[in-house]
N, C-alpha and C positions, 0 to 999 in steps of 0.2 A: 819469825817476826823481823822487820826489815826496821835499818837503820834511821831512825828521827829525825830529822832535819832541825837545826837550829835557827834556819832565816838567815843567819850569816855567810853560808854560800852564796846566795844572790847578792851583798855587799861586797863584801874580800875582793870580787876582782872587777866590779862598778868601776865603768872605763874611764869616769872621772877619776879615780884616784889610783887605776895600774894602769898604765899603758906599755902593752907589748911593742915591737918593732914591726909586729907584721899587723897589719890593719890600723894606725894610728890616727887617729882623729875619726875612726868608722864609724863611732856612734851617732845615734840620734840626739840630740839637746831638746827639752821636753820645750814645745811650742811656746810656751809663756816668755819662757827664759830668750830663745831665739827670740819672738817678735818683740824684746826689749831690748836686746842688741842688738839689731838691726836697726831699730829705734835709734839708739846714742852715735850708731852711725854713720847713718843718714843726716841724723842733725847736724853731727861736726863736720862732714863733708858738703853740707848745702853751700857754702861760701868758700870753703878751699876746694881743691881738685882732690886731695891726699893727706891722711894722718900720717905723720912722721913718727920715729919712735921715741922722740921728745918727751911726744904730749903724750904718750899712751901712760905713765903714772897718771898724769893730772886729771884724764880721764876716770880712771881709777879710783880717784881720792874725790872727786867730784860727783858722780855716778854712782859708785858703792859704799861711800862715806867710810874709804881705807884709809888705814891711819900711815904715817910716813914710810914709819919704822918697820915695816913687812911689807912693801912695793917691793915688787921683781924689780932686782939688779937690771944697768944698763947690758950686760952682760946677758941676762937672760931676757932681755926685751930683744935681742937678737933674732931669739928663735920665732918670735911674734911676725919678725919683715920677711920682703919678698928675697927671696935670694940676692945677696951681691943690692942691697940698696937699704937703704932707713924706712918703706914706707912701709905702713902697714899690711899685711897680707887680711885679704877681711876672713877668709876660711877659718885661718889662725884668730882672728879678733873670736869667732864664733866660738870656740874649742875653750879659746886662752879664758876670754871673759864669763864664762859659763864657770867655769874653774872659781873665778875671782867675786863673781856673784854668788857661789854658795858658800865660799870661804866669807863675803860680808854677811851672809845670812844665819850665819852660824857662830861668828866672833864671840859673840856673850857663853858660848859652851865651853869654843876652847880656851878663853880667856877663864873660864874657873878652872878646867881642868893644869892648865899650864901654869898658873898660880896655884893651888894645891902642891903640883910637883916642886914648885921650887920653895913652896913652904916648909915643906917637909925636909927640904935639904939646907932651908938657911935658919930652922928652927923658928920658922913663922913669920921671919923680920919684912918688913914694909920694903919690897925694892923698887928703886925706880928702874925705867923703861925695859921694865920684866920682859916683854915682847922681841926685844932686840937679844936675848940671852940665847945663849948657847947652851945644847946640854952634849959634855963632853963623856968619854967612856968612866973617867974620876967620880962624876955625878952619880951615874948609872952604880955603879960599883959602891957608891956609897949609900945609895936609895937601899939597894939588899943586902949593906948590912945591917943598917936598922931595922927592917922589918917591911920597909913599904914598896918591894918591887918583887912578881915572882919570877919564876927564873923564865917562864915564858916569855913574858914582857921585856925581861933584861934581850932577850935575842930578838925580839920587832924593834926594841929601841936601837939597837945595834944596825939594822939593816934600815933603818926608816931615814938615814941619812946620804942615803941611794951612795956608799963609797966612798962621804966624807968621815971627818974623824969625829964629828960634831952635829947634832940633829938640832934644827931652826925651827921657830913658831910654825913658819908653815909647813914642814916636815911632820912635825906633829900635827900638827892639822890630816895631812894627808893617811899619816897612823890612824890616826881616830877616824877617818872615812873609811880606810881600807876593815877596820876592825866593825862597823858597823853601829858606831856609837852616836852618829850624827844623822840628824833627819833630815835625807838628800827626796826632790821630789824628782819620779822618774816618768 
């Protein structure tokens, strides 16, 4: 009798949310999504030559009705431009914004999930700007000794911070894609 599948293989490694070094950007973006970003495009470029990497939040917050507080760093709007210049690379637009539209499409999941987590850790209390929170290894460490982390989880939370000391909303975000929790259309 051969091994079950869980469904979860075909998730775990959904190029939206691993990306190896060797094939990077290889996948397909499911036609909808593409001719919608091609769409925001085209419209912002009908009047300029060039997006800068200025405007690519305000796109962002405008387009996929993202909130401030989880716009990619100028820092990581970097890897969006054309080498050695601010303008947008549209390849990247295609890739980055596909990224950015199922993270808008999905906000209300991981906005209960990532409240829960910190429910559990601040004994319920009402936080403000929950989204900008850090979960550090103290958090982690204190989630299992109450009871509400198993020891699986303590080690994806651990790695889901790709090498920092601190895992972010969209970190989490990307856990819960990789884990197969989030309904991505492919």
């Amino acid at each position: 009798m051969g091994r079950r599948k869980s469904g979860l293989e075909l998730t775990a490694f959904n190029p939206l949310f691993y990306e190896s070094d060797i094939g990077k950007n290889s996948y397909n973006i499911p036609d909808e999504y593409e001719s919608t970003l091609i769409d925001i495009y085209t419209q912002r470029t009908a009047e300029i030559p060039d997006i800068i990497s200025d405007q690519i939040n305000n796109i962002l917050q405008e387009e996929f009705k993202l909130p401030n507080e989880i716009l990619p760093t100028k820092e990581e709007l970097k890897k969006w431009t054309i080498d050695g210049t601010n303008i947008l690379d549209f390849e990247k637009w295609l890739y980055n914004g596909y990224f950015w539209m199922i993270l808008s499409e999905n906000i209300d999941d991981v906005d209960i999930i990532w409240n829960d987590l910190w429910g559990n850790l601040n004994n319920n209390d009402i936080m403000d700007n929950i989204r900008t929170k850090k979960l550090y290894l103290s958090d982690i460490n204190k989630l299992n000794n109450i009871g509400k982390l198993e020891a699986n989880a303590i080690g994806m939370l651990h790695t889901a911070g790709n090498g920092k000391l601190y895992v972010t909303y969209v970190d989490f975000f990307i856990l819960l894609g990789r884990l197969g929790i989030l309904q991505i259309s492919n």
